[in-house]
Structure formats: C-alpha cells, structure tokens
C-alpha positions as CSV (number, residue, x, y, z in Angstrom):
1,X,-16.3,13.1,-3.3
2,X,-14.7,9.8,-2.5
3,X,-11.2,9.4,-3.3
4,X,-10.2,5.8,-4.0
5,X,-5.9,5.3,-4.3
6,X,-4.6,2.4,-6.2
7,X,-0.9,1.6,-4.9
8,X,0.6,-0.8,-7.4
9,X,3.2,-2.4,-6.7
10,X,4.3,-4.7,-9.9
11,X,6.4,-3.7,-12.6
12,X,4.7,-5.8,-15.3
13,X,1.5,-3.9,-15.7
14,X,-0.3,-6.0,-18.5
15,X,0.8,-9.4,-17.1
16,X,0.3,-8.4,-13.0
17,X,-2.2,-10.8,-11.4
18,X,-2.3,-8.7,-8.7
19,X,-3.3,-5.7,-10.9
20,X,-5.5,-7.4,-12.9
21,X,-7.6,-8.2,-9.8
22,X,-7.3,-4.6,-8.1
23,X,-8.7,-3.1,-11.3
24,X,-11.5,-5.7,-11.1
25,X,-12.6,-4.5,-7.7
26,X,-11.8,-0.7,-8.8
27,X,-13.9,-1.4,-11.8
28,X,-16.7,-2.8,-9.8
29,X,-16.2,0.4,-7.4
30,X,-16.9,2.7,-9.4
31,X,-19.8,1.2,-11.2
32,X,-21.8,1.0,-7.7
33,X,-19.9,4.5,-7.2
34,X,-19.9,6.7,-10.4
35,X,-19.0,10.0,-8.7
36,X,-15.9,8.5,-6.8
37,X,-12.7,9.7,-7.7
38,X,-9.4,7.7,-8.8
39,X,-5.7,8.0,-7.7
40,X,-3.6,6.1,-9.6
41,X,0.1,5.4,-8.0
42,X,2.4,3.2,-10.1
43,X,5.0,2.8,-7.6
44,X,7.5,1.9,-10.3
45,X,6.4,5.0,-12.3
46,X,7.0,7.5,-9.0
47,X,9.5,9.6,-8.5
48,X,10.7,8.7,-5.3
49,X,13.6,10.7,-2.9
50,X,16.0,8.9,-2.1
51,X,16.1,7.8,1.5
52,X,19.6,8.4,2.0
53,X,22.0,10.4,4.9
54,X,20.8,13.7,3.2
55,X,16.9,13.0,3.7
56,X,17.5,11.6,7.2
57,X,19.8,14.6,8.1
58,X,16.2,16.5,6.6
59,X,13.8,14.7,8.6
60,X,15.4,14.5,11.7
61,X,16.6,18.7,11.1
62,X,12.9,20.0,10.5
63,X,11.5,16.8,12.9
64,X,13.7,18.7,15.7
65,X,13.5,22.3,14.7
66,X,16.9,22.7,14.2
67,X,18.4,25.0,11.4
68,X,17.3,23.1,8.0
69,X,19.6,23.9,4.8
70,X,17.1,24.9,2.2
71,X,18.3,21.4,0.0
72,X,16.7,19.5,3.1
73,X,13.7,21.6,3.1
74,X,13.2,21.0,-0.5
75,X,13.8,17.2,0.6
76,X,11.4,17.5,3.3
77,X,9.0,19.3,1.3
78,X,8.8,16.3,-1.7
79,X,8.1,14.0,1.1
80,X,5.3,15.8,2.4
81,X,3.4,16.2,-1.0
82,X,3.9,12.5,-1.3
83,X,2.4,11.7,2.1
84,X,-0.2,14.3,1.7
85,X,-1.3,12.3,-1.7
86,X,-1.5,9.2,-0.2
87,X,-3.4,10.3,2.9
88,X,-5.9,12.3,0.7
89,X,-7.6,9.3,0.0
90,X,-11.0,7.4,1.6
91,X,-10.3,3.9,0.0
92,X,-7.3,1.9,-0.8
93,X,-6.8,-0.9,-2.8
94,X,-3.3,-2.4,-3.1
95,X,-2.1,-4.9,-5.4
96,X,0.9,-6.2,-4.1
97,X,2.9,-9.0,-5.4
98,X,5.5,-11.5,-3.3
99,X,8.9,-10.6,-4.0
100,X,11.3,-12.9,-1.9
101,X,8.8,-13.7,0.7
102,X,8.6,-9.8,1.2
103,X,7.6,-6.9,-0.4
104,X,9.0,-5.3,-4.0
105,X,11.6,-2.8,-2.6
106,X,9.8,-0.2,-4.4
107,X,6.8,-0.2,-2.6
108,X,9.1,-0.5,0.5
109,X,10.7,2.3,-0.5
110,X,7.2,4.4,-0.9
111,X,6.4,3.4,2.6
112,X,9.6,5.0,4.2
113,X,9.1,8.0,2.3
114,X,5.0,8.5,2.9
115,X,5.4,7.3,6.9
116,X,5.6,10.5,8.5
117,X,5.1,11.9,11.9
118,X,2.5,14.7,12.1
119,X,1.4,13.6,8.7
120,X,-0.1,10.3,8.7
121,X,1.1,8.6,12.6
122,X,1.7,10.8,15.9
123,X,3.4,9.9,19.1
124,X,2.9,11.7,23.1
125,X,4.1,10.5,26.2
126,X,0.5,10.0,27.5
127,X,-1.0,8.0,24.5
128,X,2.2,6.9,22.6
129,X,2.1,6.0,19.0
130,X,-1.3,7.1,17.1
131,X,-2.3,6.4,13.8
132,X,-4.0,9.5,12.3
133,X,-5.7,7.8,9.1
134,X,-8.8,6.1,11.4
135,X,-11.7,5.5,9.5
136,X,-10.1,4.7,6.2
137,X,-10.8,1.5,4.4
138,X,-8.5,-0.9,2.5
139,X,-8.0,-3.7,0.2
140,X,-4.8,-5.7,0.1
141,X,-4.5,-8.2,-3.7
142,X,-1.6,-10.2,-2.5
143,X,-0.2,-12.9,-4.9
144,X,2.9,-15.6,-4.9
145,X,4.5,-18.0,-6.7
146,X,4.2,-20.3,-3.6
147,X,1.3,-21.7,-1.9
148,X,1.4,-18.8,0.7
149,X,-2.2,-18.5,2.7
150,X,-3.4,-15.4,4.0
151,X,-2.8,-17.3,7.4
152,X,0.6,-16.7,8.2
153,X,2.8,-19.1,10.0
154,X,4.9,-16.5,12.0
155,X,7.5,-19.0,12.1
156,X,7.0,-18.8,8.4
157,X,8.7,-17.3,5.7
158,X,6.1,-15.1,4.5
159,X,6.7,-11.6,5.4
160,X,4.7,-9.6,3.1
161,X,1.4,-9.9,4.7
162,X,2.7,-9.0,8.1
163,X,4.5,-6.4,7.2
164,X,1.5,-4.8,5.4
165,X,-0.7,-5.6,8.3
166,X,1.6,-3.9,10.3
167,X,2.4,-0.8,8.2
168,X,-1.9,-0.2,8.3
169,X,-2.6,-0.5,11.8
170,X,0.3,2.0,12.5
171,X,-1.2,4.1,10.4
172,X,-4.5,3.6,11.8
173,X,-6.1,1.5,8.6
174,X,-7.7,-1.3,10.7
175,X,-10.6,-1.8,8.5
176,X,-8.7,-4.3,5.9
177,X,-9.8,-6.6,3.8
178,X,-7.6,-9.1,1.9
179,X,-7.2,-11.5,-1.9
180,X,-5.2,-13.8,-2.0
181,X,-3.9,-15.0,-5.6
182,X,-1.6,-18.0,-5.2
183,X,0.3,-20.3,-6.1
184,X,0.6,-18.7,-9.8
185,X,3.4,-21.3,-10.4
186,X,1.0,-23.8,-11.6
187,X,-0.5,-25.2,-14.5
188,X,-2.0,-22.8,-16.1
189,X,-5.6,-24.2,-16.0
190,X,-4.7,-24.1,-12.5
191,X,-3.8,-20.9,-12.2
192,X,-6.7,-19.0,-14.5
193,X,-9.0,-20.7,-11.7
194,X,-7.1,-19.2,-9.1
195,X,-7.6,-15.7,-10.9
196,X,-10.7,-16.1,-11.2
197,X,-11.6,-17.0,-7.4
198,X,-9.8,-14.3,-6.7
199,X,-11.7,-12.0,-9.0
200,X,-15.0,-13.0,-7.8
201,X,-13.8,-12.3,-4.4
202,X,-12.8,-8.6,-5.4
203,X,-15.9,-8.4,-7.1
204,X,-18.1,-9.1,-3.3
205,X,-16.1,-6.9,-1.6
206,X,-16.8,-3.8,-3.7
207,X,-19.5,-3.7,-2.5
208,X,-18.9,-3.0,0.8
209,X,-15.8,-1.0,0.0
C-alpha cells in the first residue's frame, strides 16, 4: 500500500494557500489512487522535543556509544519514532509557506529533529554522505507574499526553496516537483487567479505522483 505524508507547515489551516493547494493534489491522488494511504503531519499540531543541550548530549551519547542516561534514551527514542514516521512514507507533498524569506521555524524545527543518521542519511569514509530515502517522490506548494519565482537568485533573499531543495537531496529525495503560489499580496482578483494556476498545476502533477 502506498503511503502518501502531508507535512504542513502553516498555522492557519482554513485560510493556508499553501494547504489549500496540497489537499487539491492529495485529493486528486487518491482519486487516481483509492487504496493509497494518508499521513497527515500538522507541524504546528506535533509534539516536537526540544532540540536543546539535553537532546544533543542524547544524540551525540547514543550516536557514540557512550553511556546514555535513560532521560536521553527516552529523548533519543521520541526522535526516532518521529523519523521512522516520516520515512515510512512513498510520496510527499509539502505545503510550505514563506516566513521571512525562510521557512516557519516549526517546520525547521521538525527537520532537525527527523534528520537522523542511520535513520534517514548515512555517512563512510569511502562514499561520504548518503541519503537513504532514494526512490521517494515529492511535491513542494510553496507560497509568498512577494513575487518570489521558483528560480532563485542565490544572491537573492529567498531561502526557503533552497533550503528545501537542499534538505531532499540530502536525504536522497531527488525526484521533486514544485507549485509556486505567489505574490498573495495582491488584489484579490489577482490573487484567486494565482490559486487557481496553481491548483491546476497540482492537479497535472497527480498524476504522475
């Protein structure tokens, strides 16, 4: 069965562009897809660890073998099933909206947590780092207030799409598709076209998803 995760990553679930569009695609998924299953994570919604001194003590005490308190196990452990969640899935689709030309912290904050060697990336002195989550697909929904391409200027100030870019190759995700919904500070008329394009395009590719 095909496991599809949606990672969202805005706190205003009824009035998220982004969100609106992922469910589009997701809807269209599992038309074309009836047996596939969905993963819901609400990032804002998600208990997360907190990546303090006491889970990097953890990581770095059970990363090294070294004698783990049980608290850091229990640490470790929490970050694990959270890893082990995201990686369960075949197909992602993230809706992810522009917060200060980066990403909403919670979502950053998920990333630290789920990004774990052995889990989901590996590294060796003969092949360096490896992504272990090959053959997985992915949709990005981006959106901004701004007029912010999906061509970035890298002298730019948009860092969200790189640093999602980056954050899925590492992880071995290379087969990524992307929306774009922007500028949404427009006219309105402006903006329920620029929703809409944006639909149709998550609409297309669901059916290559």
């Amino acid at each position: 069965m095909t496991t599809i995760l949606h990672m969202a990553a805005s706190p205003v679930a009824a009035a998220s562009r982004t969100r609106s569009v992922a469910q589009h695609l997701i809807e269209s998924y599992l038309a074309r897809h009836p047996g596939a299953q969905l993963d819901t994570v609400d990032v804002w919604q998600l208990e997360l660890p907190h990546f303090d001194a006491q889970m990097v003590a953890a990581k770095f005490a059970v990363l090294r073998s070294t004698e783990a308190s049980a608290q850091q196990r229990a640490l470790w452990v929490r970050a694990v099933a959270l890893a082990r969640r995201f990686n369960a899935a075949d197909r992602y689709v993230f809706s992810v909206p522009m917060w200060n030309f980066g990403l909403p912290y919670r979502l950053k904050h998920f990333i630290d947590i789920v990004t774990l060697p052995g889990e989901n990336w590996r590294w060796s002195r003969e092949r360096g780092y490896e992504g272990l989550l090959q053959g997985k697909r992915a949709v990005v929904v981006y959106s901004s207030a701004g007029a912010h391409p999906l061509q970035v200027d890298p002298a730019g100030p948009d860092h969200q799409k790189g640093q999602m870019r980056a954050w899925l190759a590492f992880l071995g995700i290379t087969d990524v598709h992307e929306v774009n919904v922007a500028p949404t500070l427009a006219e309105p008329e402006a903006v329920e076209r620029t929703v809409a394009q944006a639909r149709a395009e998550a609409q297309v590719l669901a059916a290559s998803l």
